[in-house]
C-alpha positions as CSV (number, residue, x, y, z in Angstrom):
1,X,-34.8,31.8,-86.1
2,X,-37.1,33.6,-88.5
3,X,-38.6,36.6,-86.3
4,X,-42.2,37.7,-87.0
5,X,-42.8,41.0,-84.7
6,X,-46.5,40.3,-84.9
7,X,-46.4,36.5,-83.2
8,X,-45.4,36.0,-79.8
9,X,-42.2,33.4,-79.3
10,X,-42.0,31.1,-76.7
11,X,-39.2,29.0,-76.4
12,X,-39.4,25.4,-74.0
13,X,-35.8,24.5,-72.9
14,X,-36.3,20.6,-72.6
15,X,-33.9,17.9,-70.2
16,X,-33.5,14.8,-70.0
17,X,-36.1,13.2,-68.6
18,X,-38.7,16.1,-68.8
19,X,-42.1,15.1,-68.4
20,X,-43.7,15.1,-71.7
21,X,-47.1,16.1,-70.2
22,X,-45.9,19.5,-69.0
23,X,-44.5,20.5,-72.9
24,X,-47.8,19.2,-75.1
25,X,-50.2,20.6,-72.4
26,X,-47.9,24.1,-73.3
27,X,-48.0,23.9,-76.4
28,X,-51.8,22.9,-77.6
29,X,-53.4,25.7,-76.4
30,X,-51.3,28.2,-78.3
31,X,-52.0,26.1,-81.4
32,X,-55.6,26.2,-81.0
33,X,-55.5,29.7,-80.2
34,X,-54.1,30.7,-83.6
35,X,-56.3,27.8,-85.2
36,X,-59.4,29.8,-83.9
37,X,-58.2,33.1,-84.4
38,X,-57.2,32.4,-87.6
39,X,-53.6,33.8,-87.6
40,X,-50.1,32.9,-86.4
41,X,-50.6,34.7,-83.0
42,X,-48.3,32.4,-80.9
43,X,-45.0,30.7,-82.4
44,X,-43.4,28.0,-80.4
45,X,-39.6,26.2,-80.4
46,X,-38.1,23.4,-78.4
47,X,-35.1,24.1,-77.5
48,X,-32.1,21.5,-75.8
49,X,-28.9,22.3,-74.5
50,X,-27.2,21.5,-78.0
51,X,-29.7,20.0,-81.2
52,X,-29.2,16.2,-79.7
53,X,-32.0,14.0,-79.4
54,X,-33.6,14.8,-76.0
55,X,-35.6,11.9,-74.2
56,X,-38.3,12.5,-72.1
57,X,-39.5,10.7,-68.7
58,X,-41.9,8.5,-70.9
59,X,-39.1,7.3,-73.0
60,X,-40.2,9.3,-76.0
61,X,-37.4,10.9,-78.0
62,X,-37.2,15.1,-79.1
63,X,-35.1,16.3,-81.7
64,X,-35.0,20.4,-80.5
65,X,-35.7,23.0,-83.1
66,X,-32.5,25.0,-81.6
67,X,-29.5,24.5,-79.5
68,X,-29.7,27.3,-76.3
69,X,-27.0,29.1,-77.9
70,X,-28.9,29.8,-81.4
71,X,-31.9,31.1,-79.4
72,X,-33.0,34.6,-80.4
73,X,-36.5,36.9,-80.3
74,X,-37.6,34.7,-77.0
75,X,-40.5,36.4,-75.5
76,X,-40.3,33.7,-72.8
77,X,-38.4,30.6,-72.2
78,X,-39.4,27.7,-70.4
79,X,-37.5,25.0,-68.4
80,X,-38.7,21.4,-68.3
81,X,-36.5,18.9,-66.2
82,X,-37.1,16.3,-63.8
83,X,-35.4,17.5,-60.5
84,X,-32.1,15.7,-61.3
85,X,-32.1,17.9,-64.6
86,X,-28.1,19.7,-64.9
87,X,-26.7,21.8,-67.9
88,X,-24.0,19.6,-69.6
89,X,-22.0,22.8,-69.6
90,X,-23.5,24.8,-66.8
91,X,-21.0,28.2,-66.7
92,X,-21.9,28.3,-70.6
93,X,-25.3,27.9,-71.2
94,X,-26.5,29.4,-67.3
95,X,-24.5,32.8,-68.8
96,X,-26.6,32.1,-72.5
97,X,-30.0,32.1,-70.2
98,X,-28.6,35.3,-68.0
99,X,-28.0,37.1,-71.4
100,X,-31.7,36.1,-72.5
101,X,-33.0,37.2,-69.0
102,X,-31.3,40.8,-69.5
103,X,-32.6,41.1,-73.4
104,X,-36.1,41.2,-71.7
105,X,-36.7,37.0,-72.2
106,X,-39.2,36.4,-69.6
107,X,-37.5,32.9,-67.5
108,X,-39.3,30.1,-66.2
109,X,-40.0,26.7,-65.2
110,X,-42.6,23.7,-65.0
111,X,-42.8,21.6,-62.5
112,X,-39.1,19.9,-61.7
113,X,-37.7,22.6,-64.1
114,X,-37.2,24.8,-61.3
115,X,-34.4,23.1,-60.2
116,X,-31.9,23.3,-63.5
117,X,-33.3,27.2,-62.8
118,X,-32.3,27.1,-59.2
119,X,-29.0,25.5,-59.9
120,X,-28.0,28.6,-62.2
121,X,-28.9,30.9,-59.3
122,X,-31.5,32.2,-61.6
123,X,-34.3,31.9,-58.7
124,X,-32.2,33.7,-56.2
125,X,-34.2,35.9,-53.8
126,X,-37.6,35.1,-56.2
127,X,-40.7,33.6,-55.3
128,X,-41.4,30.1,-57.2
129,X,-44.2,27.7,-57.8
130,X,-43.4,24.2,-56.3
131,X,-44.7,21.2,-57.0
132,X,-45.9,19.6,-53.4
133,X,-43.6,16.7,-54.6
134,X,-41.2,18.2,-54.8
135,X,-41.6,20.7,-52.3
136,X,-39.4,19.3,-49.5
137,X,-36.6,18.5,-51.4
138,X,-36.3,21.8,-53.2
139,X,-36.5,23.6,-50.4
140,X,-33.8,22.3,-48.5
141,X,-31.3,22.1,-51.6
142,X,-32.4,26.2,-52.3
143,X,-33.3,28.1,-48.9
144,X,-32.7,31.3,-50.5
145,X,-35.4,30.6,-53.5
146,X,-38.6,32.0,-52.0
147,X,-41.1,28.6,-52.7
148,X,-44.9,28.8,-52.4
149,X,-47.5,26.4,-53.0
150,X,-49.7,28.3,-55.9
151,X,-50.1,26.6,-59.1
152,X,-48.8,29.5,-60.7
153,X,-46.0,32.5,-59.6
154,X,-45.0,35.3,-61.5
155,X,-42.2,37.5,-59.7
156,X,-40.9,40.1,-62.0
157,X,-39.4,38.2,-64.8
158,X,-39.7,34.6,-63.4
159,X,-42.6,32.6,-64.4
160,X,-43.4,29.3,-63.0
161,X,-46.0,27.1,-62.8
162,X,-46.7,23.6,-60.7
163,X,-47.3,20.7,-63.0
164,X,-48.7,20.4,-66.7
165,X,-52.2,21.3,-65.9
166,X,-51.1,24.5,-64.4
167,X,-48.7,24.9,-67.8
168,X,-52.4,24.8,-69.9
169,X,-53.6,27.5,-67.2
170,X,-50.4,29.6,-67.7
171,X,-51.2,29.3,-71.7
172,X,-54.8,30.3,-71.7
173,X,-53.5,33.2,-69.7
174,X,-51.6,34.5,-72.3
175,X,-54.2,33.5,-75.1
176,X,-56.7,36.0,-73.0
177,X,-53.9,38.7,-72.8
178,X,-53.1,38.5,-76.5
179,X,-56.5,37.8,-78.4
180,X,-59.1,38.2,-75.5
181,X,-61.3,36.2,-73.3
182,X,-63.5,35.1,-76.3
183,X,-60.6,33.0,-77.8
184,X,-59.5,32.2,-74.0
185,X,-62.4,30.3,-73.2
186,X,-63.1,28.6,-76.5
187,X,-59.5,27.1,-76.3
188,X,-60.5,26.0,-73.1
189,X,-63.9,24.2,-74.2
190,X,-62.2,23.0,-76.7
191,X,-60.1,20.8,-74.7
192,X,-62.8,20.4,-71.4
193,X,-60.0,22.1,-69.4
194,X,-62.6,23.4,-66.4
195,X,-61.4,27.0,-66.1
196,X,-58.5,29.0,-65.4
197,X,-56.6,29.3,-62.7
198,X,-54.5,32.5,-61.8
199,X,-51.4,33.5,-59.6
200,X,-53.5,33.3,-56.0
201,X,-54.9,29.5,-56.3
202,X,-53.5,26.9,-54.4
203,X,-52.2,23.6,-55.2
204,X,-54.7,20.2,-54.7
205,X,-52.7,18.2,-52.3
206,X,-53.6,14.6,-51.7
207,X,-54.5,13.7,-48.1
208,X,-52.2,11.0,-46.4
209,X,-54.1,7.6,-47.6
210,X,-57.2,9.2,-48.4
211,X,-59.3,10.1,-51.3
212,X,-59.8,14.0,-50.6
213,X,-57.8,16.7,-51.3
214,X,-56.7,19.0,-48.4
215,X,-59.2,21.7,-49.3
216,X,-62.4,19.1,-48.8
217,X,-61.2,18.6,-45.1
218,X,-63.2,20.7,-42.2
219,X,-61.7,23.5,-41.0
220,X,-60.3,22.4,-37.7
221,X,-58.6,19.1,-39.9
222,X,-57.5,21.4,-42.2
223,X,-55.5,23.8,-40.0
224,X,-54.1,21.2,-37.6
225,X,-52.6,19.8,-40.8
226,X,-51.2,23.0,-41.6
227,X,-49.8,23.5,-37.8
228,X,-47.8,20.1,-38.7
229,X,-46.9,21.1,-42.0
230,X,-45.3,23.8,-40.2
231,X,-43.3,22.2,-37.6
232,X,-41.9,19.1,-39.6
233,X,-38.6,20.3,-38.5
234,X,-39.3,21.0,-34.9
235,X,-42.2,18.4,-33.9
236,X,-45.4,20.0,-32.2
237,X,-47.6,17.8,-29.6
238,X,-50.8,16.7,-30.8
239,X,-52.2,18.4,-27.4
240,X,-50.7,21.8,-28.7
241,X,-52.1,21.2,-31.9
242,X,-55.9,20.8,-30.3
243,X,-55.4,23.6,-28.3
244,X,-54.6,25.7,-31.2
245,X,-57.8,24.6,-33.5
246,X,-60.3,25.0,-30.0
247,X,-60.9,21.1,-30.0
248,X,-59.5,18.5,-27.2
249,X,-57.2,15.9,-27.7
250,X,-60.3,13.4,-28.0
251,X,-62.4,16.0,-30.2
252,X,-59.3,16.4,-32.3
253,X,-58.9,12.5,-32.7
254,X,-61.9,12.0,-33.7
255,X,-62.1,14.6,-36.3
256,X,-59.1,13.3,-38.0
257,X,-60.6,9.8,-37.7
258,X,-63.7,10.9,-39.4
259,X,-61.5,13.0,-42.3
260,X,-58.6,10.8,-43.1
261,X,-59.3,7.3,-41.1
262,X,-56.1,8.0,-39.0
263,X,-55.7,9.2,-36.2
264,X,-53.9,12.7,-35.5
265,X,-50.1,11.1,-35.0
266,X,-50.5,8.5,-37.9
267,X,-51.5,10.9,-39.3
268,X,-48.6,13.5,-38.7
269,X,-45.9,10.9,-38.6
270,X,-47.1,10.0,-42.3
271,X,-47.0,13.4,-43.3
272,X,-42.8,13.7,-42.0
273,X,-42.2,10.4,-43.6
274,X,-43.6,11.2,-47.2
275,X,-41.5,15.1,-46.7
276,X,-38.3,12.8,-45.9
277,X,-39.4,10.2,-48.7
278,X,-39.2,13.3,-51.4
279,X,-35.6,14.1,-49.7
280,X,-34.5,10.1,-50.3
281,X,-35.7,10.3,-54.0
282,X,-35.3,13.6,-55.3
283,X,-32.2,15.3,-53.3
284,X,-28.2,13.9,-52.4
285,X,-28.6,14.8,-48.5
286,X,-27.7,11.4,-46.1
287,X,-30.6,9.5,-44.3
288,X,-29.3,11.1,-40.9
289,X,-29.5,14.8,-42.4
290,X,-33.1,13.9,-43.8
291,X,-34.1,12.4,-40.2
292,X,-33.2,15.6,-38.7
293,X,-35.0,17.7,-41.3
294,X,-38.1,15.9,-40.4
295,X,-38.0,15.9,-36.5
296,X,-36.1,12.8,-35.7
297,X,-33.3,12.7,-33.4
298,X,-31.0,10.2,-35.3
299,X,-31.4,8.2,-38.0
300,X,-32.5,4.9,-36.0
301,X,-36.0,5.4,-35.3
302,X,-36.9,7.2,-38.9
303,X,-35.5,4.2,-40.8
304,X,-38.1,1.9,-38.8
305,X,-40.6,3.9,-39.8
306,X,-40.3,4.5,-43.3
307,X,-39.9,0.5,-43.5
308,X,-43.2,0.0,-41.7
309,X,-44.7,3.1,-44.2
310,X,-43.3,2.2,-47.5
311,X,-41.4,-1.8,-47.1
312,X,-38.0,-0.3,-47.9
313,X,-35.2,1.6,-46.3
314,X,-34.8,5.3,-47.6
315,X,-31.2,3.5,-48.8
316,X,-33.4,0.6,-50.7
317,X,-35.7,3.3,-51.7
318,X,-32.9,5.7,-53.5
319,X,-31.7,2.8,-55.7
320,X,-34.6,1.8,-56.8
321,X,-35.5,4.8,-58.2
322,X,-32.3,5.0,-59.7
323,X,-32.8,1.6,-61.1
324,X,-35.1,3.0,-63.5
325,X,-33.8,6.4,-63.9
326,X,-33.8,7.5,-67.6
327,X,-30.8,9.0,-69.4
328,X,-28.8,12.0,-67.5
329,X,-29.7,10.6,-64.0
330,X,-33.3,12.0,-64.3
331,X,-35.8,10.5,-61.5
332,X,-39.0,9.4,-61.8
333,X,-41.9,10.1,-61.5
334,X,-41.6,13.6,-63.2
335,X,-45.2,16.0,-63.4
């Protein structure tokens, strides 16, 4: 690689499968920023595993600038995997990114990149954007990596981000660092992007079958939906719940019938189902360990349900997804 000390390198470590969103909504800011500045201020190389053709989650092929091993003058380098994304030769190429890291290469990850990153032990005892997708998944495959729900983290040298939107944010954060918050916000009028979002915003989660997000809810919705987020594991009653928020059981319903159009336990049973649908799709574990990682006592009863939520068995519901898996075993839908 041709070095220029003046232009800051960022290197995008694609898998199989990647979502293509996450690498052009990277990558479009820095070129406008050097369009607009006028100079080669940001350089950019995608990188796979070896220099084979790499095909992302839309079915649209890569041919990367560099194998991992012919990487050099990185100021960063980002992972982009769907969660199923491995290292062909992990001891290899996880020592190649370690020797990167201790160079002074800033690591990271977008969206389901964090788990190739996990996998290496790379994330170990860091804290870690996570996609609410993915969220119950990767936290039960990597206890020790430190997740939060911000659409972007950075812990020492670990950078990571939740999505491709938060990719764009992450970009026009180091356009403003590099060339100043004139350029900054011109790059993002240029593409409409709204504003940018730093390290302490939160994630937009959909609500269960409703149109708002989970910060348009009132206040009393909003934290009895945390309290259940919290005890997915261990159920909480829905009188505990009311208690806690100052409302009774009635008050409560109602609330949550006026919010979402479910009441409370729909409501909270929906919520375990979709953390135990992630597990089904995204991780190896068995349908009895994911009915006890979401409250249920045996598999029996959580099988009934997700048929009555989503028409399939968690079983029925893993092959389909791999039915149209693309190459390397990389599940869909990737963001």
């Amino acid at each position: 690689m041709k070095y220029d000390e003046h232009k800051t390198e960022i290197g995008f470590l694609i898998f199989p499968g990647f979502p293509m969103a996450c690498l052009t909504s990277a990558i479009e800011p820095l070129r406008a920023a050097n369009e607009i500045a006028g100079k080669p201020a940001f350089g950019w190389k995608v990188i796979g595993e070896s220099r084979e053709r790499v095909v992302s989650s839309a079915q649209v092929g890569f041919e990367p600038d560099l194998a991992l091993s012919e990487t050099d003058h990185l100021a960063q380098l980002f992972f982009l995997s769907s969660p199923a994304g491995r290292f062909r030769n992990a001891q290899k190429s996880n020592a190649t990114v370690r020797l990167l890291a201790r160079h002074g290469v800033n690591i990271g990850a977008i969206s389901g990149g964090i788990f190739p990153l996990a996998r290496g032990g790379l994330l170990s005892g860091y804290k870690c954007s996570v996609h609410w997708c993915y969220e119950a998944a990767f936290k039960t495959a990597f206890p020790d990596v430190i997740a939060c729900e911000n659409v972007i983290t950075i812990d020492r040298q670990r950078i990571t981000v939740a999505g491709a939107t938060a990719a764009f944010d992450l970009m026009l954060r180091f356009i403003e660092e590099q060339l100043g918050t004139e350029i900054m916000t011109e790059v993002a009028c240029w593409f409409q992007h709204p504003f940018m979002r730093g390290d302490d915003v939160a994630q937009k989660i959909p609500t269960i079958r409703g149109s708002r997000t989970d910060d348009m809810l009132p206040d009393a919705v909003a934290r009895a939906i945390r309290l259940f987020a919290e005890h997915v594991e261990e159920p909480i009653q829905i009188a505990q719940v009311a208690d806690a928020v100052a409302l009774s059981t009635r008050q409560l319903d109602r609330a949550f019938q006026r919010a979402t159009g479910q009441s409370p336990l729909k409501y909270y049973r929906m919520l375990r189902l979709k953390k135990a649908r992630q597990m089904a799709l995204y991780s190896s574990d068995s349908v009895t360990d994911i009915a006890l990682s979401v409250g249920y006592a045996s598999s029996t009863p959580l099988v009934r349900h997700y048929v009555q939520a989503f028409g399939l068995t968690p079983q029925e519901d893993r092959r389909a997804i791999n039915g149209i898996r693309v190459k390397a075993n990389a599940p869909l839908p990737s963001v």
